[in-house]
PDB file of N, H, CA, C and O in Angstrom:
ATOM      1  N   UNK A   1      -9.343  18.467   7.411  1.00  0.00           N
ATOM      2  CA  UNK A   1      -8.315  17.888   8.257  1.00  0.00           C
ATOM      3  C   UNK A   1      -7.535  16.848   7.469  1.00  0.00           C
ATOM      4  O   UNK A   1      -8.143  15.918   6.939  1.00  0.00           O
ATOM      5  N   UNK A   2      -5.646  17.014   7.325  1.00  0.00           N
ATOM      6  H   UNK A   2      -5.152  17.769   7.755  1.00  0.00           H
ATOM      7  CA  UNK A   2      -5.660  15.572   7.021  1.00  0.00           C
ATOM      8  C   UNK A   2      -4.905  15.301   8.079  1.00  0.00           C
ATOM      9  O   UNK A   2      -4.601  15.962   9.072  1.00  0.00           O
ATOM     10  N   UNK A   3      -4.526  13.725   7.545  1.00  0.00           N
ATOM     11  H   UNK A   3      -4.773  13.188   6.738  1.00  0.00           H
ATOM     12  CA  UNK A   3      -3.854  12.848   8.161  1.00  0.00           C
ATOM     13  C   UNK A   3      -2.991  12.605   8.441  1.00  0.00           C
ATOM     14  O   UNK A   3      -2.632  11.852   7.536  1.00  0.00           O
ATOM     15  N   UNK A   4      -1.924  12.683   9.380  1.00  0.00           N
ATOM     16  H   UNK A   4      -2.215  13.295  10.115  1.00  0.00           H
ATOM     17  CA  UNK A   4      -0.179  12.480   9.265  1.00  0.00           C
ATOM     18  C   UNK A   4       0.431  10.996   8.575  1.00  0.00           C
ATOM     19  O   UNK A   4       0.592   9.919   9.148  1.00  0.00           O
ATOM     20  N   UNK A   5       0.681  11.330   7.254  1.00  0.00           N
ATOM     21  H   UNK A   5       0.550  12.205   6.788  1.00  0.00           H
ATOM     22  CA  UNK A   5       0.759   9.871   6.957  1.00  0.00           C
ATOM     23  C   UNK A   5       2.314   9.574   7.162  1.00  0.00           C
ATOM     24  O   UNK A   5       2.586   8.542   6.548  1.00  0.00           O
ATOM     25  N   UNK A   6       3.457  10.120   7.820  1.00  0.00           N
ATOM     26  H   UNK A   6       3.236  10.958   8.318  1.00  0.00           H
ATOM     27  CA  UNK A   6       4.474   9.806   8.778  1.00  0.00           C
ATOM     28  C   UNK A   6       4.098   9.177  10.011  1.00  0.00           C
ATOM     29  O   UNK A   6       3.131   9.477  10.711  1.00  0.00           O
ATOM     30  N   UNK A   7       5.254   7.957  10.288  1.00  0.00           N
ATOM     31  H   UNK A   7       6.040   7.714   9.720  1.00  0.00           H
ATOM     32  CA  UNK A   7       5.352   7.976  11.763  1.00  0.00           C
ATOM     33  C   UNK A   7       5.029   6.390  12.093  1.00  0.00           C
ATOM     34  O   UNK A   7       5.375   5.525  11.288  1.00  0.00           O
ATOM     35  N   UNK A   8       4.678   6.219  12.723  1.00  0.00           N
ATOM     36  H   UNK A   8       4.397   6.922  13.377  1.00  0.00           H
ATOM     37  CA  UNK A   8       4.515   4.880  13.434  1.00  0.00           C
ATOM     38  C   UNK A   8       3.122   4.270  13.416  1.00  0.00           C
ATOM     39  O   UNK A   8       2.388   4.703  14.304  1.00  0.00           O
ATOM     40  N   UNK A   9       2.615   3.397  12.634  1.00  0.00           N
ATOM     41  H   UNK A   9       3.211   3.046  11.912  1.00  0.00           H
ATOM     42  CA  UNK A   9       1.283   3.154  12.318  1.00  0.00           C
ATOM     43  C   UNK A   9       1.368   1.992  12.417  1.00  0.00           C
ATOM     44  O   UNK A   9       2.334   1.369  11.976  1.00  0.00           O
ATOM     45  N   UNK A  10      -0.105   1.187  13.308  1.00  0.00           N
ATOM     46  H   UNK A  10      -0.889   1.693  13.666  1.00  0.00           H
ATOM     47  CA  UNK A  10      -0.252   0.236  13.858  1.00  0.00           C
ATOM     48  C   UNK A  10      -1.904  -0.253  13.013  1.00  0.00           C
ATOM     49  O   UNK A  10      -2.883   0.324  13.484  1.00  0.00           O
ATOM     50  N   UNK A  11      -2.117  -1.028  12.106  1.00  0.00           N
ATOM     51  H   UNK A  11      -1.321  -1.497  11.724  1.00  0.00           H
ATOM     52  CA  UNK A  11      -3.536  -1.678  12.072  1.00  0.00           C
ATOM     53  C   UNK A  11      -3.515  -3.022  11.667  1.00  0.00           C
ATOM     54  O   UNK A  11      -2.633  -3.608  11.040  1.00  0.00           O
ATOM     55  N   UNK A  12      -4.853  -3.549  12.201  1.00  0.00           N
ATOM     56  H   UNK A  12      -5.570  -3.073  12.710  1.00  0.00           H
ATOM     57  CA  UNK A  12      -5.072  -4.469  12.224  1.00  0.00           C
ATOM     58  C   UNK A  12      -6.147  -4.968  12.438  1.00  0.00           C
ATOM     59  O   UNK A  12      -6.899  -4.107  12.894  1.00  0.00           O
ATOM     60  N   UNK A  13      -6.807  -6.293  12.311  1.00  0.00           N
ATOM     61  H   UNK A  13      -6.196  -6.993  11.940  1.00  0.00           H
ATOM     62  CA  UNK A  13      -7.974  -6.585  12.059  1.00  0.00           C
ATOM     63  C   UNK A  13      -8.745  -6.673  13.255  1.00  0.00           C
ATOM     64  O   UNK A  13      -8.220  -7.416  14.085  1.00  0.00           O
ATOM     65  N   UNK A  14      -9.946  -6.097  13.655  1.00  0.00           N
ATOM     66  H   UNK A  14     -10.373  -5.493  12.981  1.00  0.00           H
ATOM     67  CA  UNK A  14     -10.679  -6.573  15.119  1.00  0.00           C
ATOM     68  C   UNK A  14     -11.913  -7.264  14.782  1.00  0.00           C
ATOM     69  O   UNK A  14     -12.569  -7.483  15.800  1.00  0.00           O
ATOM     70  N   UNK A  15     -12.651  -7.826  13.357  1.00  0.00           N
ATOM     71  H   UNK A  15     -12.118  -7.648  12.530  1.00  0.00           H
ATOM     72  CA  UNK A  15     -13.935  -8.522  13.363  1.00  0.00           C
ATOM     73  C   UNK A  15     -13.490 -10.020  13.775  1.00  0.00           C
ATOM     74  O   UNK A  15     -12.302 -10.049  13.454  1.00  0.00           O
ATOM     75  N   UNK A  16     -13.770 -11.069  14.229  1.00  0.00           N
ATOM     76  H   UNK A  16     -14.736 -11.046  14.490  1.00  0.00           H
ATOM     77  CA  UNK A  16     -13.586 -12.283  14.560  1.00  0.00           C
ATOM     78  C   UNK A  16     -13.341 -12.522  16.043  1.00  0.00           C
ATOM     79  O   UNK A  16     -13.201 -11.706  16.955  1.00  0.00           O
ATOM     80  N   UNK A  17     -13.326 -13.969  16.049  1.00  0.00           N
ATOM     81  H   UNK A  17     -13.440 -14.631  15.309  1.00  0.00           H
ATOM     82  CA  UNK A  17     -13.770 -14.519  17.213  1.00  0.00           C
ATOM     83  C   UNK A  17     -12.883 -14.062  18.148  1.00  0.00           C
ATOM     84  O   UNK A  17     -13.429 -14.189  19.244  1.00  0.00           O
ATOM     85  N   UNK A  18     -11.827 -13.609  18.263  1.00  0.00           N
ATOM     86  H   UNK A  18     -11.383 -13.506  17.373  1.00  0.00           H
ATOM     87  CA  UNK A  18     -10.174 -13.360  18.697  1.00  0.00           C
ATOM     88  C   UNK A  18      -9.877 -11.957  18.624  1.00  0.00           C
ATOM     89  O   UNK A  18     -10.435 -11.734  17.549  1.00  0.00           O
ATOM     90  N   UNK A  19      -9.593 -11.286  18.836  1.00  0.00           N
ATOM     91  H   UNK A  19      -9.139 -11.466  19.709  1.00  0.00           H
ATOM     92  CA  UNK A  19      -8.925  -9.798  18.741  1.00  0.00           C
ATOM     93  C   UNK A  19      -7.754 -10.085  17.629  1.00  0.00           C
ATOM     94  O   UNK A  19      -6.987 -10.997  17.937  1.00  0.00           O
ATOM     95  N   UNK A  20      -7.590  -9.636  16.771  1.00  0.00           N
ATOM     96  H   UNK A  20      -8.213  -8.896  16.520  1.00  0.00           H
ATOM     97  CA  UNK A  20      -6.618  -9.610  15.769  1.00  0.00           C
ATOM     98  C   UNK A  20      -6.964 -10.769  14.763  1.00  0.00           C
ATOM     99  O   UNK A  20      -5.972 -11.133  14.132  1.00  0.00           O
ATOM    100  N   UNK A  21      -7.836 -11.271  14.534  1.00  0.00           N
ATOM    101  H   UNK A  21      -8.641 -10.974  15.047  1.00  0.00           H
ATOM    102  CA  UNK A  21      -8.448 -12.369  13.813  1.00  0.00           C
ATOM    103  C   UNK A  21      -9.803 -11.327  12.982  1.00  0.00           C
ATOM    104  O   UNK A  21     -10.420 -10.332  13.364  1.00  0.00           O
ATOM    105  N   UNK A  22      -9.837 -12.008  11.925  1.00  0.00           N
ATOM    106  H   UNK A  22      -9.336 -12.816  11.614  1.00  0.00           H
ATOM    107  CA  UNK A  22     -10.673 -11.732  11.218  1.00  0.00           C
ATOM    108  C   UNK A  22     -10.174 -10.472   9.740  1.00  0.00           C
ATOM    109  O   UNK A  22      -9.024 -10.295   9.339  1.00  0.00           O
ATOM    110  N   UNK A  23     -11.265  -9.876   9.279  1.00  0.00           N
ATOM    111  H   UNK A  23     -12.200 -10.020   9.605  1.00  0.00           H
ATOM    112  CA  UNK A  23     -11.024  -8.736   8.215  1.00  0.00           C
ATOM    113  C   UNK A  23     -12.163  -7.375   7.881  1.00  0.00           C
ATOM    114  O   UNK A  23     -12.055  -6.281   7.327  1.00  0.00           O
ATOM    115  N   UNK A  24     -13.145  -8.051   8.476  1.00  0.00           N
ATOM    116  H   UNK A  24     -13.232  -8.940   8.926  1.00  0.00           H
ATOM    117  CA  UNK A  24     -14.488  -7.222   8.475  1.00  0.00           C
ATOM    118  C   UNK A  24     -14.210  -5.731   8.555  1.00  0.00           C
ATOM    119  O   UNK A  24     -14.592  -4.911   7.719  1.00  0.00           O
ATOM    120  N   UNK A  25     -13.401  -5.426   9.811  1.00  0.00           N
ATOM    121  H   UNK A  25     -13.091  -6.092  10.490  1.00  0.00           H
ATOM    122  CA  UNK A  25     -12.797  -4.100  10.455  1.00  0.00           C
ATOM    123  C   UNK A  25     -11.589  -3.877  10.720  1.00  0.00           C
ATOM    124  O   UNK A  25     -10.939  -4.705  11.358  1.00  0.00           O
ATOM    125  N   UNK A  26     -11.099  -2.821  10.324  1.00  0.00           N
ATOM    126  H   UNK A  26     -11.628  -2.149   9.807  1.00  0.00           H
ATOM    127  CA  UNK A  26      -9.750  -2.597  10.798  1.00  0.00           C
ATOM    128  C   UNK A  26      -9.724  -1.252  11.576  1.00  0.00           C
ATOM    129  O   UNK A  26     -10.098  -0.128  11.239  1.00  0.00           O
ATOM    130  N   UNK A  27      -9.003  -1.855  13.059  1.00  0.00           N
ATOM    131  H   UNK A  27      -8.699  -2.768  13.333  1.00  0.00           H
ATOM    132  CA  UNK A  27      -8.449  -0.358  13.499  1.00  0.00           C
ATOM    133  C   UNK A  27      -7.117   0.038  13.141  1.00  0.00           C
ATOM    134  O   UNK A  27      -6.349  -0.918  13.242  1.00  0.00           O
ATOM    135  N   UNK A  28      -6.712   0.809  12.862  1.00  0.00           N
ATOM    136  H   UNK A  28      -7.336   1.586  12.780  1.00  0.00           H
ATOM    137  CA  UNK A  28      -5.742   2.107  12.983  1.00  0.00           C
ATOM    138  C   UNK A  28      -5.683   3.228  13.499  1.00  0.00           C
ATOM    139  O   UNK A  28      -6.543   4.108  13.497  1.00  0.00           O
ATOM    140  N   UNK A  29      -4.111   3.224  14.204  1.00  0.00           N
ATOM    141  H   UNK A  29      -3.412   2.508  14.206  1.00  0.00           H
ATOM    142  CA  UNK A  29      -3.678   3.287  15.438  1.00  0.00           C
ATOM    143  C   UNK A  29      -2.216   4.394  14.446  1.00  0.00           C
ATOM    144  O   UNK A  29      -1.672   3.979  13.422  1.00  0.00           O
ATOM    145  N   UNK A  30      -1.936   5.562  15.014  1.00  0.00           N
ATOM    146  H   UNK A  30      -2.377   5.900  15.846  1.00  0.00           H
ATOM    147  CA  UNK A  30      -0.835   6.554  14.678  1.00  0.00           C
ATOM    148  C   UNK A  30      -0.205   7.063  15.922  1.00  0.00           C
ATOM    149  O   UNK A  30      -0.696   7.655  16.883  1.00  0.00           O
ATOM    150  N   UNK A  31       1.242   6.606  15.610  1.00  0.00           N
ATOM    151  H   UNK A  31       1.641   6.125  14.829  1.00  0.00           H
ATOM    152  CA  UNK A  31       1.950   6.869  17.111  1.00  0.00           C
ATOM    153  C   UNK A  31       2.918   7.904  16.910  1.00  0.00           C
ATOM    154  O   UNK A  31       3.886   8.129  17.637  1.00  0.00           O
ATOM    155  N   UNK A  32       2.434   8.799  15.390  1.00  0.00           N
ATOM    156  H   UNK A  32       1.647   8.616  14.800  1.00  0.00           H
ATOM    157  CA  UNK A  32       3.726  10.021  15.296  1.00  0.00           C
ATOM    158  C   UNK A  32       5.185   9.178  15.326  1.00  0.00           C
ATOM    159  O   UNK A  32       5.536   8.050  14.980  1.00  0.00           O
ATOM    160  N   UNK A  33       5.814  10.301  15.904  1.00  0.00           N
ATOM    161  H   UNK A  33       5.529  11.218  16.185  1.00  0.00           H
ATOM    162  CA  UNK A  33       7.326   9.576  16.191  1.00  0.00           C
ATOM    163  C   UNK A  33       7.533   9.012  16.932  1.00  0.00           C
ATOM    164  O   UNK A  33       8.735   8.822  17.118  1.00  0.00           O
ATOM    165  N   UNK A  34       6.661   8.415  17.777  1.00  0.00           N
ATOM    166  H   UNK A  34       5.685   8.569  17.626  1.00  0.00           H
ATOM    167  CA  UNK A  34       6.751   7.358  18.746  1.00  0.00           C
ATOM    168  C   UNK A  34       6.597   5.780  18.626  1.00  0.00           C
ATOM    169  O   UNK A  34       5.648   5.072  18.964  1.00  0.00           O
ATOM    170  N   UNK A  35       8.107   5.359  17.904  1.00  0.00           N
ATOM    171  H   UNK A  35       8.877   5.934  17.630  1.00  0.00           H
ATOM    172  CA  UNK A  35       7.792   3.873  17.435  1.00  0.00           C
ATOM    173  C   UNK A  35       8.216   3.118  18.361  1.00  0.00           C
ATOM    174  O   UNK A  35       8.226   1.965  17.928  1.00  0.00           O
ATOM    175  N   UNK A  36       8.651   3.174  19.645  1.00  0.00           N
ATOM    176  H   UNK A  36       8.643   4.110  19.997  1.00  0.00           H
ATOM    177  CA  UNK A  36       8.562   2.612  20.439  1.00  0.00           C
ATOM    178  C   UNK A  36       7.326   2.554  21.282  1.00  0.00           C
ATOM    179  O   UNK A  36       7.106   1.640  22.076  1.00  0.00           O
ATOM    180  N   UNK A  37       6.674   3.387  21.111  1.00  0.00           N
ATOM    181  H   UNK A  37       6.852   4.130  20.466  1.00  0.00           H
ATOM    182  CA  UNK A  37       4.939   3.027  21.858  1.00  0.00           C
ATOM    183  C   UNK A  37       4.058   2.369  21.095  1.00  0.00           C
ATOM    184  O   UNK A  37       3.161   1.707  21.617  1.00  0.00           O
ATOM    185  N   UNK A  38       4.208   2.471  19.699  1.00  0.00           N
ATOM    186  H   UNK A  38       4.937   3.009  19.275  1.00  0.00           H
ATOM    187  CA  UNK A  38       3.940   1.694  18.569  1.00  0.00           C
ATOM    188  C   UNK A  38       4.103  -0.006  19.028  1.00  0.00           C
ATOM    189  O   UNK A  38       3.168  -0.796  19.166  1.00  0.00           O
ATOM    190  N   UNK A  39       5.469  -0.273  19.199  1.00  0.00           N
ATOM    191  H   UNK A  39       6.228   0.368  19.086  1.00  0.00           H
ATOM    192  CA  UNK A  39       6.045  -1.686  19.490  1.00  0.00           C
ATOM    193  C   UNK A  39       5.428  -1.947  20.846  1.00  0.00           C
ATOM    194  O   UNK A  39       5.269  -3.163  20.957  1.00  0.00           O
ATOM    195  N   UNK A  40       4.988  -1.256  21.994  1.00  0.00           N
ATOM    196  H   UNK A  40       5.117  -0.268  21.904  1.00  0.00           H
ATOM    197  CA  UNK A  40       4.640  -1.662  22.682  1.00  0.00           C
ATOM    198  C   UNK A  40       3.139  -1.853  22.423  1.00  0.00           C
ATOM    199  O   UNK A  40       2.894  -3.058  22.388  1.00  0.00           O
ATOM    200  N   UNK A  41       2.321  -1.287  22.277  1.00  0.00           N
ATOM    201  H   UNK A  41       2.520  -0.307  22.306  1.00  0.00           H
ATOM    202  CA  UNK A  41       0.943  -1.603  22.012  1.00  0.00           C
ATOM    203  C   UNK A  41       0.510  -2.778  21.265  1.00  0.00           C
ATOM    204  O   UNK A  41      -0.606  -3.278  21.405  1.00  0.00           O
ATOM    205  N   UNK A  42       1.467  -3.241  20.416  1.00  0.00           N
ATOM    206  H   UNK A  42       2.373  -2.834  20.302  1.00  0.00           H
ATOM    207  CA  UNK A  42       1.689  -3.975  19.368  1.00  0.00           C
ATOM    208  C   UNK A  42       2.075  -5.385  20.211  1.00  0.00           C
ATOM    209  O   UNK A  42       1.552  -6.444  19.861  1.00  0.00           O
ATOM    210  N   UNK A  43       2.879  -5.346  21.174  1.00  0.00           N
ATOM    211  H   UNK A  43       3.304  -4.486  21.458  1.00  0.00           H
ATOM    212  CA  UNK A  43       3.380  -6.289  21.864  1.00  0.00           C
ATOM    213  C   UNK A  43       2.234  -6.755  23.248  1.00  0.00           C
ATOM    214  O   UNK A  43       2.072  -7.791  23.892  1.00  0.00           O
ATOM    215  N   UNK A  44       1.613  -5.421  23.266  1.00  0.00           N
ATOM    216  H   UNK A  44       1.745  -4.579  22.743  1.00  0.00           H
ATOM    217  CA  UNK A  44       0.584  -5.867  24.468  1.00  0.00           C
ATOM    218  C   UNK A  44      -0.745  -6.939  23.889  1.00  0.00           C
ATOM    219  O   UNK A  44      -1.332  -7.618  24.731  1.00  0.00           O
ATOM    220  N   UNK A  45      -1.059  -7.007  22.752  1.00  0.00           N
ATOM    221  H   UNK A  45      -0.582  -6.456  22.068  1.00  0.00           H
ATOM    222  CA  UNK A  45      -1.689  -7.604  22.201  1.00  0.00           C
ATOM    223  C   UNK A  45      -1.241  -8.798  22.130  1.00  0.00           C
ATOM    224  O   UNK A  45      -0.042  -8.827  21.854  1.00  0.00           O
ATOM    225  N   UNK A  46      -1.784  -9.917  22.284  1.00  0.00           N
ATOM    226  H   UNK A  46      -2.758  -9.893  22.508  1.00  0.00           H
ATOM    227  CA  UNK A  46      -1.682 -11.465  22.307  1.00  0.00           C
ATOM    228  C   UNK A  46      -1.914 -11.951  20.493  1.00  0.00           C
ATOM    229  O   UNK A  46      -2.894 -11.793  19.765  1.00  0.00           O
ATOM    230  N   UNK A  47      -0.974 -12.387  20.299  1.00  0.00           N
ATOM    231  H   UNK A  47      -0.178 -12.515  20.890  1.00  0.00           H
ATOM    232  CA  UNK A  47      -0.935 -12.916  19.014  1.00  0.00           C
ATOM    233  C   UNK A  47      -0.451 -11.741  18.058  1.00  0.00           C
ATOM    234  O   UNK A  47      -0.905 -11.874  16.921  1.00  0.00           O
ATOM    235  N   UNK A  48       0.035 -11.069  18.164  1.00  0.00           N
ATOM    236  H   UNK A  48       0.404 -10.961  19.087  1.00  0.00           H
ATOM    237  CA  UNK A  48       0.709  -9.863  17.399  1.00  0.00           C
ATOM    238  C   UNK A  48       1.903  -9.825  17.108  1.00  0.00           C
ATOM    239  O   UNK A  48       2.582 -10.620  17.758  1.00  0.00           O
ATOM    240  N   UNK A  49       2.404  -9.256  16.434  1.00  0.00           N
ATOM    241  H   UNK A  49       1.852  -8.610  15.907  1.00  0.00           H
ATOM    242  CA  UNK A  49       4.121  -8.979  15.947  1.00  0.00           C
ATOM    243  C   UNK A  49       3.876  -7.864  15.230  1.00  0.00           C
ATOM    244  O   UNK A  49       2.878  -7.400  14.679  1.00  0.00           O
ATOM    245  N   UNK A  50       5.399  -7.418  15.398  1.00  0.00           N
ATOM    246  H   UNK A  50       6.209  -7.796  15.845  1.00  0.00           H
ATOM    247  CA  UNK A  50       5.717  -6.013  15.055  1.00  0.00           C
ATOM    248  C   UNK A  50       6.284  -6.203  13.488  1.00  0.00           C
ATOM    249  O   UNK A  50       6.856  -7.256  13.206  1.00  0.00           O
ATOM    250  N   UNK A  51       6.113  -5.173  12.491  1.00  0.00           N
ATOM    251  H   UNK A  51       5.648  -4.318  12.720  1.00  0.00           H
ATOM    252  CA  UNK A  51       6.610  -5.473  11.351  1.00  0.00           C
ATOM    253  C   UNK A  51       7.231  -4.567  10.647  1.00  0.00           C
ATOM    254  O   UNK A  51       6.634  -4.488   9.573  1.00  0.00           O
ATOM    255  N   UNK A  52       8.470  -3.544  10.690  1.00  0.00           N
ATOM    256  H   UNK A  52       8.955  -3.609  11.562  1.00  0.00           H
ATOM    257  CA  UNK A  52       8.993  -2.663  10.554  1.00  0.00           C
ATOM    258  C   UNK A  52       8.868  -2.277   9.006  1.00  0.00           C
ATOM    259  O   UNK A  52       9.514  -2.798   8.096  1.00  0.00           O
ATOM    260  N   UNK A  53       8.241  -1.610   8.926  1.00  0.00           N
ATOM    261  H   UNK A  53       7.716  -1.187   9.665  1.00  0.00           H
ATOM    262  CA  UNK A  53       7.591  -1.041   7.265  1.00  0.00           C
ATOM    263  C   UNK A  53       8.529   0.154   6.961  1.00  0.00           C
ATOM    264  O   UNK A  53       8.771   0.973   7.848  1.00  0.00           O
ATOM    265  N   UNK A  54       8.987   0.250   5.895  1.00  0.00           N
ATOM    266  H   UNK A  54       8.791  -0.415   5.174  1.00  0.00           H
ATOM    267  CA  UNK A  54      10.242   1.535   5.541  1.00  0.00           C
ATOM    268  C   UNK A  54       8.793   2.091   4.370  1.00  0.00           C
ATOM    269  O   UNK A  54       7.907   1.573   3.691  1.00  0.00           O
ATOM    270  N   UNK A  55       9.444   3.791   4.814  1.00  0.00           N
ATOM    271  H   UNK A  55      10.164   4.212   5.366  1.00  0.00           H
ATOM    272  CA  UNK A  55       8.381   4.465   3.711  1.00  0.00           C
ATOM    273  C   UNK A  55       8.281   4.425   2.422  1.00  0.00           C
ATOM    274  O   UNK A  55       9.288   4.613   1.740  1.00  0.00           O
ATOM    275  N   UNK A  56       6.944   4.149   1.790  1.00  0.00           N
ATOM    276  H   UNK A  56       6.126   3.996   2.344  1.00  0.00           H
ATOM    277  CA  UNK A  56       6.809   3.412   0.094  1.00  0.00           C
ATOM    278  C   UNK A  56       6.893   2.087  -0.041  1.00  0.00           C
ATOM    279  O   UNK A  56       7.085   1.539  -1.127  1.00  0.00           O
ATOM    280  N   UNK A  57       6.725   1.364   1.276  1.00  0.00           N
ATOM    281  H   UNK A  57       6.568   1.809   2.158  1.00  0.00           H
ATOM    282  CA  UNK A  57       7.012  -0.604   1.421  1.00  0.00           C
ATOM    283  C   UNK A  57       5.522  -0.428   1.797  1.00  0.00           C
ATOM    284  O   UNK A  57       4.971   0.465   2.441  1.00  0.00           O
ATOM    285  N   UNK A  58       4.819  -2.023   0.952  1.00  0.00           N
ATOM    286  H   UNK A  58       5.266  -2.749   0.429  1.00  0.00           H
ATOM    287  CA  UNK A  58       4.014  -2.317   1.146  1.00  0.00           C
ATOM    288  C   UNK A  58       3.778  -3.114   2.570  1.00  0.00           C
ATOM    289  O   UNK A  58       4.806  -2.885   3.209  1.00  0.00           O
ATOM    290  N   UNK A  59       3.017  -3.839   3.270  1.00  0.00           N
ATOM    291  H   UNK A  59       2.183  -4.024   2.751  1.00  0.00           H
ATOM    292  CA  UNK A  59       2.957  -4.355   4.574  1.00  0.00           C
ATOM    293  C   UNK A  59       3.751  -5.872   3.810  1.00  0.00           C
ATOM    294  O   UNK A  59       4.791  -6.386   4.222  1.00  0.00           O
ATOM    295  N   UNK A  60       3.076  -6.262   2.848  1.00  0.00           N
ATOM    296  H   UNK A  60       2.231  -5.844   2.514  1.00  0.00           H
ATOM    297  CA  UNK A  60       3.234  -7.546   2.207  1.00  0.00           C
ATOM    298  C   UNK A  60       5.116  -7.783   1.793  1.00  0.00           C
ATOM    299  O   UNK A  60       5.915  -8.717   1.734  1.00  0.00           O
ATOM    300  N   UNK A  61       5.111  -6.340   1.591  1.00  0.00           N
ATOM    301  H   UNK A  61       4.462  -5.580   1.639  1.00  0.00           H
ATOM    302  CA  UNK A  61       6.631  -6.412   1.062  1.00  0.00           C
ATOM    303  C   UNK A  61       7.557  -6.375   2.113  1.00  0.00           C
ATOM    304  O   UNK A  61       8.595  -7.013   1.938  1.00  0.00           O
ATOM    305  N   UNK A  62       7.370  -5.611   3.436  1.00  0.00           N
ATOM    306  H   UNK A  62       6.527  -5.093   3.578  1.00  0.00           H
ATOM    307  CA  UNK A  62       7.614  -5.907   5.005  1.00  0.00           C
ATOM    308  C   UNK A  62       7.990  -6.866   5.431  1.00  0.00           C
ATOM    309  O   UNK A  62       9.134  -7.164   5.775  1.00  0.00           O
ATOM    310  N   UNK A  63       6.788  -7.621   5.459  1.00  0.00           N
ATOM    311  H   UNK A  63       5.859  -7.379   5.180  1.00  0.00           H
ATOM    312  CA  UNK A  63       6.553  -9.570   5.826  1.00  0.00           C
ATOM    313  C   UNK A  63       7.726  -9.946   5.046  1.00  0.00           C
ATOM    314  O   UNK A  63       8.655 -10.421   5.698  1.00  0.00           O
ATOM    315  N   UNK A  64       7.878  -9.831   3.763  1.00  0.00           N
ATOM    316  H   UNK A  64       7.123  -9.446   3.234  1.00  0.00           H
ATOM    317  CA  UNK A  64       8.204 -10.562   2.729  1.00  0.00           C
ATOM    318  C   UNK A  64      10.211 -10.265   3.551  1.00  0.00           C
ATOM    319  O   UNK A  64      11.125 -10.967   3.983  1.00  0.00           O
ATOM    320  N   UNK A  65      10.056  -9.503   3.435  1.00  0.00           N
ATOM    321  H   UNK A  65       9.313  -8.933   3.084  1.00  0.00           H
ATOM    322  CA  UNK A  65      11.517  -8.736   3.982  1.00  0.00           C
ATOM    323  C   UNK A  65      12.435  -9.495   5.262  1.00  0.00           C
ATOM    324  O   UNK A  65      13.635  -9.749   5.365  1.00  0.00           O
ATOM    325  N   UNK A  66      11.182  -9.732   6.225  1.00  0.00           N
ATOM    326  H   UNK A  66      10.207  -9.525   6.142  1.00  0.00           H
ATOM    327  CA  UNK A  66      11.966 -10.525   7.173  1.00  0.00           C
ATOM    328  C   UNK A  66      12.002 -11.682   7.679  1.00  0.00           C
ATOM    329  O   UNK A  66      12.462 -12.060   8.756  1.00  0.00           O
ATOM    330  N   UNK A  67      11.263 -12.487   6.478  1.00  0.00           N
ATOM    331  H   UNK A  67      10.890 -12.180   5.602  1.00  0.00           H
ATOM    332  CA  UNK A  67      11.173 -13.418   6.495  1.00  0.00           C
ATOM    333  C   UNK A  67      12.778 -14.659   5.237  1.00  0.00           C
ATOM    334  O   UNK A  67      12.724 -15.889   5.211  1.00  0.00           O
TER     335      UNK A  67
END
């Protein structure tokens, strides 16, 4: 089986005291072409932001981008 590595991909850390805190574990989350369900899941989470990654951009280079 692989993986659709297109599309709308959501991860992030769940070990620590907080949901989205920590590094231990990461879930990942694939929303296909659905980057608006992406942004919402993303938004339902407390302490989260959305970070629009273009394909071959690192997450770091993302951040770096809109900041």
């Amino acid at each position: 089986m692989t993986l659709p590595l297109d599309g709308a991909w959501l991860v992030f850390p769940q070990a620590g005291e907080r949901e989205g805190e920590g590094g231990d574990a990461y879930e990942v989350m694939n929303f296909g072409d659905q980057e608006l369900s992406a942004l919402r899941e993303a938004n339902r989470r407390e302490g989260f932001k959305a970070v629009y990654v273009l394909p071959g951009q690192t997450i770091l280079e993302a951040l770096g981008r809109q900041t």
